[in-house]
Phi, psi and omega in degrees: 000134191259137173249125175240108188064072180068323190250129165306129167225153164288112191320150196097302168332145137253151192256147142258155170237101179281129196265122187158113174294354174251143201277355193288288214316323191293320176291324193290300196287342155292324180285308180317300228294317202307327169311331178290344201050043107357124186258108195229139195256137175230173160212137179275349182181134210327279190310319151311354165285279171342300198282302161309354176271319197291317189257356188221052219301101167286176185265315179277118169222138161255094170261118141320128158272143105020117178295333187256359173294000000 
């Protein structure tokens, strides 16, 4: 078991944390990534995001841009 911050995982596992406020983009890219056997983290916003990093150090962060970036 590989330990990150405290928390047990399966060696190996990669976690991603996807970042996005529409809840369509988040079920889609959860269910792939997760078939894929992806350990996947969601946050609907940046500060929620945040507060998952500080507990659960993903391997992976998936960020919405912005339309105007």
């Amino acid at each position: 078991m590989a330990v990150a911050d405290g928390k047990r995982r399966p060696a190996g596992e990669t976690t991603v944390l996807i970042v996005d406020d529409d809840e369509t983009n988040l079920d889609m890219l959860t269910r792939r990534l997760s078939v894929r056997r992806f350990s996947v983290l969601t946050a609907t916003s940046g500060e929620e995001a945040l507060l998952l990093v500080k507990n659960e150090l993903p391997d992976v962060l998936v960020v919405e841009m912005p339309e105007d970036f």
